[in-house]
N, C-alpha and C positions, 0 to 999 in steps of 0.2 A: 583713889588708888589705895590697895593695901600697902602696910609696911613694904614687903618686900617687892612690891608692886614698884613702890616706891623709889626703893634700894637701887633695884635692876635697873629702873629708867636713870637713875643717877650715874648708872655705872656707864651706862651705853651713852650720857652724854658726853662725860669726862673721857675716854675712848674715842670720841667724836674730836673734843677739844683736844686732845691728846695730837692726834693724829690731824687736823686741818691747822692748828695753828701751834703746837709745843707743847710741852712742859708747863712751862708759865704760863699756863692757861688753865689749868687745872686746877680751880680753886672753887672754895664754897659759893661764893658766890656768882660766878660763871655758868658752874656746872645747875645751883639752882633757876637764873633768869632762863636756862634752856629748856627746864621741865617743868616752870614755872610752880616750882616750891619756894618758900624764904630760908634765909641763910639759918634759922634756928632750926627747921626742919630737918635738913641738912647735918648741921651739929650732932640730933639726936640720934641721926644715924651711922654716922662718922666718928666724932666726936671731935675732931678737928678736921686742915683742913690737908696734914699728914697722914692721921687716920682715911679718909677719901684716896690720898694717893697710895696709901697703902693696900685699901682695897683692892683699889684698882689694877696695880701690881698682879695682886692676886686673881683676880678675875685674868687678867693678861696670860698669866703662867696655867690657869688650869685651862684656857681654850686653846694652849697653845702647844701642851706634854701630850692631851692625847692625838691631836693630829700630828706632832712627830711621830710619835709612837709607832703609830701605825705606818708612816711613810718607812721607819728605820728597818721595822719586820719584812716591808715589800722589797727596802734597796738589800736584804740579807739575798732575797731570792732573787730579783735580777742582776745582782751583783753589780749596782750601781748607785752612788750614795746621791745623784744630783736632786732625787727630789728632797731629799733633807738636808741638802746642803743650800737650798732653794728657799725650803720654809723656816729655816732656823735664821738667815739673812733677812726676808723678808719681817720676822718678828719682829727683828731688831728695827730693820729699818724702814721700812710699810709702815708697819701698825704700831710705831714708837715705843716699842720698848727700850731700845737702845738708848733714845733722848730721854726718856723716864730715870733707866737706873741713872744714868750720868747727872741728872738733875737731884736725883736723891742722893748721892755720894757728894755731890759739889755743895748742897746745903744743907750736909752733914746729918741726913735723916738716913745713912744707912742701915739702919736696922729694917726700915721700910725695904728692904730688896730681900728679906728672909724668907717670905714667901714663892716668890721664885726660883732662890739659890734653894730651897728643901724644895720644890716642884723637879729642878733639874737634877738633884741628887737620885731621888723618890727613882725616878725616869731612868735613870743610869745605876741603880741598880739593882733594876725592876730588868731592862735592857743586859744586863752583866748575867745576871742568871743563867741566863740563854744561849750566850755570848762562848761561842766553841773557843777563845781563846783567852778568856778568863775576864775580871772587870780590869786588870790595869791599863791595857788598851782603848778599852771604851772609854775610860775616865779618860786619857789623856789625847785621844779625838775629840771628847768633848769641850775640853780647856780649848785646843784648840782651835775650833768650829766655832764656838762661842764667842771668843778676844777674836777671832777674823770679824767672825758678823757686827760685832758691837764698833772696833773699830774702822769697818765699811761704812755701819748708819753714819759714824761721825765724821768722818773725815775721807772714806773712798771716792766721792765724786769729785771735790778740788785736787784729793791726789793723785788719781788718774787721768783728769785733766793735765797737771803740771806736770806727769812722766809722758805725756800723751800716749796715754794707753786707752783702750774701751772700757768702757764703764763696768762692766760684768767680769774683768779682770781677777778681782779679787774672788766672786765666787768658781772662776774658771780652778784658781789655784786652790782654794780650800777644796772644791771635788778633788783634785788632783793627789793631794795631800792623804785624803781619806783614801783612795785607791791604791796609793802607794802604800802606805800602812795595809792596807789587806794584801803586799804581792803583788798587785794586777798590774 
């Protein structure tokens, strides 16, 4: 394999690991027994095994800005936010980005989430531009939308068990949210 031959297969493992078993699983040596590199390999790609979760962040954020992107342009025209109110939940909590940032805030590798936090910025106000009612709305659907999803990956499914509510609950009310902020 080339370098980034390399790289990518590293990324699409940790992504793998990510998402089948946590956070704490994304580590040098995990992610190399899966594409059968050694953990030095690894290192020179990475350079640790923060650097790898940081990538990975990165890789998360940019497959993930431009399919909003495009879903935020489609819900301007059908005047309905559920497919981005769909894929920004699912980021979170599908395809772990949600347990990612949480795991890098809680062992203090915050800086690691900077690639995401300037992906979602970049996005909103790329998105504000456009935006017939200026960016401070978008920004703060965004805050919004975002602390829903992240706190749904973590904790929606035991708390809507315990209010006995359906599980879709919380993105029922984040669509809801976003509709009301447009009038509808």
């Amino acid at each position: 394999m080339s370098p980034e031959e390399s790289r990518t297969a590293a990324l699409d493992a940790a992504r793998a690991l990510l998402v089948e078993v946590g956070p704490q699983a994304v580590t040098l040596k995990a992610v190399g027994a899966r594409i059968g590199r050694t953990h030095a390999n690894l290192l020179h790609h990475f350079g640790s095994a923060e650097g790898l979760q940081t990538a990975l962040i990165a890789d998360l954020a940019a497959r993930i800005v431009g399919t909003i992107k495009a879903a935020v342009i489609r819900s301007r025209e059908a005047e309905d936010p559920a497919e981005v109110v769909d894929l920004t939940f699912d980021a979170f909590g599908r395809n772990g980005a949600g347990a990612l940032a949480s795991w890098m805030i809680l062992s203090g590798n915050e800086n690691a989430l900077d690639p995401i936090l300037t992906a979602i910025h970049d996005l909103v106000e790329d998105l504000a531009q456009d935006h017939k009612h200026g960016a401070a709305p978008i920004r703060e659907e965004t805050l919004q939308l975002v602390l829903m999803a992240l706190g749904d990956a973590l904790l929606g499914a035991p708390m809507a068990k315990a209010l006995g509510l359906p599980r879709e609950t919380a993105r029922q009310l984040a669509r809801g949210m976003l509709l009301a902020d447009r009038g509808k």
